[in-house]
DOVO-847090 format. One record per residue (C-alpha): residue in one letter; z, x, y. Coordinates in steps of 0.1 Angstrom, whole numbers, padded with zeros to 4 digits, always signed. Example, Ala and Ser with C-alpha at 12.3 -4.5 7.8 and 13.67 -1.06 7.14 Angstrom:
# DOVO-847090
A+0078+0123-0045/S+0071+0137-0011/
***
This chain:
# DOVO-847090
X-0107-0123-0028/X-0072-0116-0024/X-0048-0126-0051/X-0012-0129-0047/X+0023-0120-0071/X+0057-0125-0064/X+0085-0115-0086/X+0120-0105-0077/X+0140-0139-0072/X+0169-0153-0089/X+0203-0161-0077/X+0230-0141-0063/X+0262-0147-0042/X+0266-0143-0006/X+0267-0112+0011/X+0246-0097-0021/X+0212-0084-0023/X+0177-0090-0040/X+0144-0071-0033/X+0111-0095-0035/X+0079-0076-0047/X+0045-0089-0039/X+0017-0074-0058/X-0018-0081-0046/X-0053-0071-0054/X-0065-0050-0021/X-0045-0048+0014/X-0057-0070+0046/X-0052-0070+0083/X-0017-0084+0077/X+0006-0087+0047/X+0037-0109+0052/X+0064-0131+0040/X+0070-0168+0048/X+0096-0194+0033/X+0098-0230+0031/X+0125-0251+0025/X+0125-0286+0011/X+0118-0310+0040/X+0118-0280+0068/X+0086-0262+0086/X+0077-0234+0073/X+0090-0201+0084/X+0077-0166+0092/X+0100-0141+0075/X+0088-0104+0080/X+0050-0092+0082/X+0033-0057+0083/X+0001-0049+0097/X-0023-0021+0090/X-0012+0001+0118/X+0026-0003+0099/X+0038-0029+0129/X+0064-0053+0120/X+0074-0083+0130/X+0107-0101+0123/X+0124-0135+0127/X+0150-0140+0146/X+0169-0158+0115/X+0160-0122+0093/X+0163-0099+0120/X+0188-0069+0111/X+0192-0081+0075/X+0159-0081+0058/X+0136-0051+0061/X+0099-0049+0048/X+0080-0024+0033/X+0048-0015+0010/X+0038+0006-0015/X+0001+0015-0008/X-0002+0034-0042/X+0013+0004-0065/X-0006-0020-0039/X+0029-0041-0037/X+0048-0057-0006/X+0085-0058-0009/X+0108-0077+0010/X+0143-0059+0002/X+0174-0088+0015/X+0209-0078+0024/X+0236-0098+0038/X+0226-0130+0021/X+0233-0164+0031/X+0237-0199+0013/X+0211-0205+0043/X+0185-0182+0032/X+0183-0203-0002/X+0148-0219-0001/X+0112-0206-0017/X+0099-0171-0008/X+0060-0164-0007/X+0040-0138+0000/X+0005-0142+0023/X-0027-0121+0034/X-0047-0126+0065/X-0076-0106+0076/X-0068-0106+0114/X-0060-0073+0134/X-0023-0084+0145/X+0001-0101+0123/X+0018-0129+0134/X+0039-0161+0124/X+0014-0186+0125/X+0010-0196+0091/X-0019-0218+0092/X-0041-0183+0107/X-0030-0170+0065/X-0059-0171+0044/X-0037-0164+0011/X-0009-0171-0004/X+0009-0167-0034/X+0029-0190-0057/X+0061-0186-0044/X+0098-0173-0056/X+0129-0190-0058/X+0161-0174-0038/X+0191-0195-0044/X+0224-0175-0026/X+0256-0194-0034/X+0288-0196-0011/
***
């Protein structure tokens, strides 16, 4: 069974930066980021797949890159350019299929979540 950390949240101004970690028990098909805003759909973020293929939204795109540390089994999500928009709850999530993609519901883990808050 997959289990799920995040760390690396807090609060920071815009146009700062923050790095999320993710720390999980054994790597999957895909490893991958979503948030959720109170109210809103969730959102794919960034995801990596086993063959190092990433994916990116289109909100993200250019200012959030993602990466792994195979060694300290940990996921990170570093964020530059920060918005007020980008406030909302970060997780990490695991699925076992060959391809990542942004269908969240296709995720067969998650973790509990970290809080981003970027103030104007």
């Amino acid at each position: 069974q997959v289990q799920l950390v995040e760390s690396g949240g807090g609060s920071v101004q815009a146009g700062g930066s923050l790095r999320l970690s993710c720390v999980y028990t054994y790597s999957v098909g895909c490893m991958g980021w979503f948030r959720q805003a109170p109210g809103k759909e969730r959102e794919g973020v960034a995801a990596v797949d086993s063959t190092n293929s990433i994916i990116y939204g289109e909100s993200v795109a250019g200012r959030f890159s993602i990466s792994r540390d195979i060694a300290k089994n940990t996921l990170y999500l570093q964020m530059n350019s920060l918005k007020p928009e980008d406030t909302t709850m970060y997780y990490c999530a695991a699925r076992r299929s060959l391809a990542c993609s942004f269908y969240s519901q296709t995720f067969n883990y998650w973790g509990q979540g970290t809080q981003v808050t970027v103030s104007s």
